[in-house]
N, C-alpha and C positions, 0 to 999 in steps of 0.2 A: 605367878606361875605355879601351875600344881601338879605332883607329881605321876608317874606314870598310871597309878591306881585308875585316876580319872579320864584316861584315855582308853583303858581295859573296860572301865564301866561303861563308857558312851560307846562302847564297840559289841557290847554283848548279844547283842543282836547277830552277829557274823558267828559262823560255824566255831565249833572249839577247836579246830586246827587251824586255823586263820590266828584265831587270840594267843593261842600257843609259837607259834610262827613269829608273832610281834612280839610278846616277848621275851620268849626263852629259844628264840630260832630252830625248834621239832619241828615236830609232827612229820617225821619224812622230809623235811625240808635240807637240803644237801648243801649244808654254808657253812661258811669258818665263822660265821657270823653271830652274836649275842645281839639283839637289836633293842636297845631301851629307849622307850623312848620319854623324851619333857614335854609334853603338850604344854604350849603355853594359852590355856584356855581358864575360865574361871570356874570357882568350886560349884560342880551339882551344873556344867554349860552341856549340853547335847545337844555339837551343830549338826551330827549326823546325818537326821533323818531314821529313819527304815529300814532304806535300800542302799546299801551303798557296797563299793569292792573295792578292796584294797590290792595297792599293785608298788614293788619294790622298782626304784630309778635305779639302775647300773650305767657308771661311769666313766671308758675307760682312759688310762693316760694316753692315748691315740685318739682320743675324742671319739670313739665309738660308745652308744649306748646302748641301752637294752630298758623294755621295759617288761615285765615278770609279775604276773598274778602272785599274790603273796599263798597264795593255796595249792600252786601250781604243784602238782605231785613229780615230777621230775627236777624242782629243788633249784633254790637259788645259789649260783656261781657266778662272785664277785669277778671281775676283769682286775688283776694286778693294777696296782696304786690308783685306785678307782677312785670314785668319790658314791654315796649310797644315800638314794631317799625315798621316803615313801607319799604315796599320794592317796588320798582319798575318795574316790569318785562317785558320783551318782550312779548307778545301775543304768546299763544301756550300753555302754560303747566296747568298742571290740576290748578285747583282756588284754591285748599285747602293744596297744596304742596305750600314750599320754594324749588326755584331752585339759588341759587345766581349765576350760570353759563349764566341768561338770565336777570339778573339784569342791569338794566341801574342807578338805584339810592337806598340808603338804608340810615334808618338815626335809633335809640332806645336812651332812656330812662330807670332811673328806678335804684332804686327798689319805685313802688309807694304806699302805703295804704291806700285801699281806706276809706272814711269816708263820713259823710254824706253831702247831693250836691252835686254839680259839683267839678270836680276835672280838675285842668289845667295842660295838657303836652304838651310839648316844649320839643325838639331835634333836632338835625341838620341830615340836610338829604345829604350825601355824593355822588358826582357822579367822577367814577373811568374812567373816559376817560379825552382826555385833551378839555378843552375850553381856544379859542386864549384870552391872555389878551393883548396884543400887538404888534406893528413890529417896528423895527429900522431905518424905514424911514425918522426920523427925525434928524439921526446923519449919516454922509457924505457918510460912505463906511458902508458897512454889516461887521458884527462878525463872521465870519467861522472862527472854530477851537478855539475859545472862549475857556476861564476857567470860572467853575461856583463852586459855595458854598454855602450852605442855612447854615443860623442862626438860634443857637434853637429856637430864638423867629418867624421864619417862616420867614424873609428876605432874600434876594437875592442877592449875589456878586459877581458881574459877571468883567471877567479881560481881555482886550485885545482883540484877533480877527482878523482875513484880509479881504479884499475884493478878492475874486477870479479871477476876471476881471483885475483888475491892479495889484493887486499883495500887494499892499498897507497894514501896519498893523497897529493897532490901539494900542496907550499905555496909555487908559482910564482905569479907574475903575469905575463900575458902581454900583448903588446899589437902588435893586426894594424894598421898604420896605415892614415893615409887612404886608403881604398878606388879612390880613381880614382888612384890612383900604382902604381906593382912595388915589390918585387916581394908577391905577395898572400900574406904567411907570417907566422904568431905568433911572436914575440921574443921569449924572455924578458929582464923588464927589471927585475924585482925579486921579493921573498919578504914572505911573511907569516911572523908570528909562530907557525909549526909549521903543518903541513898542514892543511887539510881541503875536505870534500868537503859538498853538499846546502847550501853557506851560499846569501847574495843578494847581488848588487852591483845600487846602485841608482846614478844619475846624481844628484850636488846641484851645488847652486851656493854656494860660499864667498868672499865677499866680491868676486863677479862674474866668477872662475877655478871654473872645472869641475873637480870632484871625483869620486872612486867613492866608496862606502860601500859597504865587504864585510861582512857580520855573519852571524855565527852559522856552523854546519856542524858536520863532525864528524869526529873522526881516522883515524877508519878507514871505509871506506865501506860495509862490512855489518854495521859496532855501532851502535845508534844508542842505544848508553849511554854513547860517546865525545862526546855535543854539546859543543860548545864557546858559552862565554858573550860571547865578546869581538868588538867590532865595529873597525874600524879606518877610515881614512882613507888612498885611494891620489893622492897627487897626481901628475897626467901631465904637469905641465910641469917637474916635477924628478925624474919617476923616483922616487919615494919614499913609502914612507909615512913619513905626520906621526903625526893625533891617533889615539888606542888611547880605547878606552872599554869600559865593559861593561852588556850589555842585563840586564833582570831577572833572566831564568832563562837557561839554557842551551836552543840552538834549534839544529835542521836540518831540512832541508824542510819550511821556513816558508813564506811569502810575503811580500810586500815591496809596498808601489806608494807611489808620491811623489806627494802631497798638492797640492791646489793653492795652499797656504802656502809649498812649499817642502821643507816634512818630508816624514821619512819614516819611514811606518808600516812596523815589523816582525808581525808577527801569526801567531800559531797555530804548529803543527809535533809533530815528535817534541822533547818539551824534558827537561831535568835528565838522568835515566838512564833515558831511553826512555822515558819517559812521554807519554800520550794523554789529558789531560785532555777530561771530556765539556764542559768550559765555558773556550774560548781565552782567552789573557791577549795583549797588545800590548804595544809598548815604542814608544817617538815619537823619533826624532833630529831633532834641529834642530840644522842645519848654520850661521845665524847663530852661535849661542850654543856649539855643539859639547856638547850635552849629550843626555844618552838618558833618559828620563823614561820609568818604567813607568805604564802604564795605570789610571785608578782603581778601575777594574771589572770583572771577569770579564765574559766574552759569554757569551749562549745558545749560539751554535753550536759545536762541538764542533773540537779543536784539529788533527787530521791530516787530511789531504783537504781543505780550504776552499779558499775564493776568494775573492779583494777584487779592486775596482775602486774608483779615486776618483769619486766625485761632484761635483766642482766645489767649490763654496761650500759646500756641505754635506757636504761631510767626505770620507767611504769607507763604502761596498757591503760588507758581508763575508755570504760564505752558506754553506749546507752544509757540509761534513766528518764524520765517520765516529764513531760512540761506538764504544770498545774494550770490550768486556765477554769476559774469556777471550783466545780468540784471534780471535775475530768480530769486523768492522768493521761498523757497522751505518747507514748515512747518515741523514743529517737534512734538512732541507727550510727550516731556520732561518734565517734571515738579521736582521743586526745594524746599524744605523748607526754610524759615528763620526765626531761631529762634528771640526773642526780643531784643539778646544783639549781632544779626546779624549775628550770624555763621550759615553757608550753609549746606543743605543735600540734597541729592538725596530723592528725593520723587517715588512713583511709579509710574508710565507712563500714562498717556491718552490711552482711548481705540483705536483713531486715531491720526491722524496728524493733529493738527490746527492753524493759525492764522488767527487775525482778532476776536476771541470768545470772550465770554464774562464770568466771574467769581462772584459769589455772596456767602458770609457764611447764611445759615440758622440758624434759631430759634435751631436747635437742634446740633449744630456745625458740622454740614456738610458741603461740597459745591457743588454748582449748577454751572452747564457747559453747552453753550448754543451754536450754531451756530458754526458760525467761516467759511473758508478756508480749503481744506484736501488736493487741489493739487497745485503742483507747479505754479507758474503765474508769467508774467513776469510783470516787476514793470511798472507801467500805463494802464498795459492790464486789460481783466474783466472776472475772473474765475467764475464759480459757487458758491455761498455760500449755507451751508447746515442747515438743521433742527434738526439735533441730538441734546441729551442731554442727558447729565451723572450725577451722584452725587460721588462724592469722600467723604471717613471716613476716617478723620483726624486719631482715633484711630487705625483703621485696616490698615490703609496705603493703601485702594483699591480704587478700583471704580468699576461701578454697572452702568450697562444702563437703563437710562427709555425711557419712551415717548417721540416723537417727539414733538417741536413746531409744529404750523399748519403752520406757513409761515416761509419761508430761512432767515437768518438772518446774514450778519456781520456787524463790527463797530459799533455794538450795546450795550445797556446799560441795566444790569439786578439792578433794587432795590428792598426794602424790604417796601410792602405796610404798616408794623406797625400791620396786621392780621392775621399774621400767612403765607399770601402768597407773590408772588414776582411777578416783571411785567417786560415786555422785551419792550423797548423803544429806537422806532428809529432803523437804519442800512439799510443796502440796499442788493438788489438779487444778485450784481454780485461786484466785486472790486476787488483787487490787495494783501488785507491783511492788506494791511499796510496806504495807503496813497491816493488810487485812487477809487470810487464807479461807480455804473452805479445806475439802478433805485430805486429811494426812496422807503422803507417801508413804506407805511401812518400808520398801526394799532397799537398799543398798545395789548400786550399777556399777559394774567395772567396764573399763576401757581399756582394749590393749592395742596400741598406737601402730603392732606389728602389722595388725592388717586390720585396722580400722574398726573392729567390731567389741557392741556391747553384749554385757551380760547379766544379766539378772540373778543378785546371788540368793540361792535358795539354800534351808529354810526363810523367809522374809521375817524379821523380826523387829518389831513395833520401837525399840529403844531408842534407835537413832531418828525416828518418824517427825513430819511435819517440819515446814517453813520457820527461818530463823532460828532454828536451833544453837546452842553455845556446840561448837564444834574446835575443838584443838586437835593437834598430829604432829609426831615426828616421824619422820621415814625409818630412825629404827627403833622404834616403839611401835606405833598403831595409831588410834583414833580415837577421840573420847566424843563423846555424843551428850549433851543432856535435850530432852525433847522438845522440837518447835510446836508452832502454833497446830494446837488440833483441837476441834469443835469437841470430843469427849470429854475434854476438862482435864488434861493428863499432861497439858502446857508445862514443861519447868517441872517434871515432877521427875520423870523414872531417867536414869542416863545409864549408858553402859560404854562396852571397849572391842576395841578391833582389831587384830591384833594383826601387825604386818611381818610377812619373813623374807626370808633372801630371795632373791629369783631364782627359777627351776628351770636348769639347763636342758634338759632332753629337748630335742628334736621333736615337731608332732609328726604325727607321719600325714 
């Protein structure tokens, strides 16, 4: 986090009554208010733009709000034990509306009472696109196909990776510390047991000390007859790995999501010596017990290209992925339950055929279905990727079409901003499903579940771009990005951050 200076600079472009307003509360502006504000963005980030106006949120303890051009020459008057924020918008929409679909930045406050004097508020002003905090140019080869993990405390642990170009895989462990500190740069703080690249790092909890679990990948990062079987244990409060284990079969570019037991499900991939099974297998880590339990079941859906989501109490979501016949990936529409103590069901089908898609549980235990592959492609070739999106109820056992994203997406990564909505990051327009892209996504999409609609957040910046990217998040932190597959050559090289804030009460009109 940096401090106000850099919010005053990326705003200089607005009027000097406007700057003055933000942060000395003049210019004619009629408030009890001192307004400072902590943009938690990064040193020399201008997600601005241009054109933008800014406009104060009024609160009131009645649940009245108001919303107030910060230039407004008849002066902002706080409502008694309010709560106070500002928003950032793109130029266009009426002055006296919130539209947070045209937000570049929003930060609140509150509840405050007022009393007599001046009254001092401070909040941090949040911007939901990514700013680069760095590139890996100073460690030999790039990270493509990276595993990432944030720590509750907002840290970064990031594991392995290849270079594309030679082939080469790295078996570092890195680690970006707390985010709101400098300087903002990957460590290396320890090795795994020989390289590899396409594994998972998931986040556990061991005996109420936070763990990574890295498992599976592969030695080289364009064999994918090299997987590797072994899963390991990174502890970050000693710098180390402990416990070494091993999963059923040999896995990379699997999937991974942590159960609400705690475990964590490994699922699907390229396994053994490149093999594509048409019916995935599972492996369970439980990080009480430190043991890896293979699955008792084969699943329906097909093991490269899939997607899981946890469901709550009711296990994990797993759908789609590509049957190999030849050299053809051919998608499937399947999807699987698995309960917590890992017995398998039939779940009810995808409205189409997908691999390559991406899976998210909602605030309200649904799941979000995003993108993906719908036609057969031959493995290296470069299919169309689509824009649909569905929501599946866990309870009803259906699914229900919504809106489109605005841009095609596969190998992408859907998270949970921590407000109620969710953001599509990274993927690319064309790839294979499973393993090959053509051109990068640059933008970052938001979803707000209120009334179904996406949004393309502008500026569009390149950090977070392209399929398979190493992607971590906490709901209250943000997002860490390092870059996926992209024909420029910039694979594994540049990563940045995203920085998530509280939800923004006002009413839109």
């Amino acid at each position: 986090m940096v401090d106000d200076n850099t919010l005053r600079n990326a705003l200089s472009h607005l009027p000097a009554c406007a700057l003055l307003a933000v942060a000395l509360g003049g210019c004619g502006i009629a408030s009890d208010y001192t307004l400072t504000l902590n943009p938690r963005t990064l040193p020399g980030q201008d997600p601005f733009g241009t054109d933008v106006t800014v406009k104060v949120l009024l609160y009131g303890e009645d649940g009245a709000s108001e919303v107030v051009p910060l230039d407004d020459a008849e002066g902002v008057r706080p409502l008694d034990g309010d709560r106070v924020g500002v928003v950032v918008e793109l130029l266009g929409g009426p002055a006296t509306e919130f539209n947070r679909f045209s937000m570049a930045a929003y930060g609140e406050v509150g509840p405050i009472s007022l009393g007599s004097g001046e009254v001092n508020a401070a909040y941090d002003v949040f911007v939901p696109m990514f700013g680069v905090v760095g590139d890996m140019d100073a460690f030999a080869d790039s990270h493509h196909l990276a595993a990432a993990a944030m720590l509750p405390k907002g840290g970064v642990i990031l594991a392995g990776g290849g270079d594309l170009d030679s082939g080469a895989t790295d078996d570092g462990i890195y680690w970006m510390r707390h985010p709101d500190t400098e300087p903002w740069r990957l460590d290396p703080i320890a090795t795994m047991q020989g390289p590899r690249a396409g594994a998972t790092a998931s986040l556990v909890e061991v005996d109420g000390i936070s763990r990574v679990l890295i498992a599976g990948g592969r030695a080289s990062i364009d064999d994918i007859t090299s997987n590797r079987r072994q899963a390991i244990l990174f502890d970050p409060a000693y710098e180390r790995v402990g416990w070494r284990g091993d999963m059923s079969v040999r896995r990379s570019g699997h999937a991974a999501v942590t159960l609400e037991s705690g475990k964590v499900l490994l699922i699907g991939g390229w396994v053994d010596d490149g093999l594509a099974p048409d019916q995935a297998t599972f492996d369970i880590f439980d990080p009480a017990t430190r043991t890896m339990t293979a699955g008792p079941s084969p699943l329906n859906v097909p093991s490269v290209g899939l997607a899981v989501a946890s469901i709550g109490s009711d296990g994990a979501l797993v759908c789609g992925g590509g049957t190999l016949s030849g050299d053809t990936l051919t998608p499937s529409r399947l999807c699987d339950r698995i309960s917590l103590t890992g017995q398998v069901s039939a779940a009810a089908p995808m409205l189409g055929d997908r691999m390559g898609h991406a899976l998210v549980q909602m605030e309200d235990g649904s799941v979000l279905l995003t993108g993906g592959i719908d036609s057969a492609t031959d493995v290296g070739d470069q299919g169309q990727s689509i824009s649909t999106a569905s929501l599946y109820i866990p309870r009803e056992d259906s699914w229900d079409q919504i809106g489109p994203m605005e841009l095609r997406r596969v190998g992408h990564t859907l998270v949970s901003t921590g407000d109620g909505r969710y953001i599509a990051i990274g993927g690319a327009e064309t790839g294979d499903g499973a393993s090959t892209y053509g051109a990068a996504v640059d933008c970052t999409e938001l979803f707000d579940p209120s009334n179904f609609r996406w949004t393309v957040q502008q500026p569009c910046n390149p950090t977070g771009r392209g399929a398979a990217g190493a992607v971590a998040s906490h709901a209250e932190h943000g997002a860490f990005a390092l870059t996926g597959y992209d024909p420029s050559a910039t694979s594994g090289r540049a990563y940045g951050w995203l920085g998530f804030g509280p939800a923004l009460l006002a009413s839109e009109e």
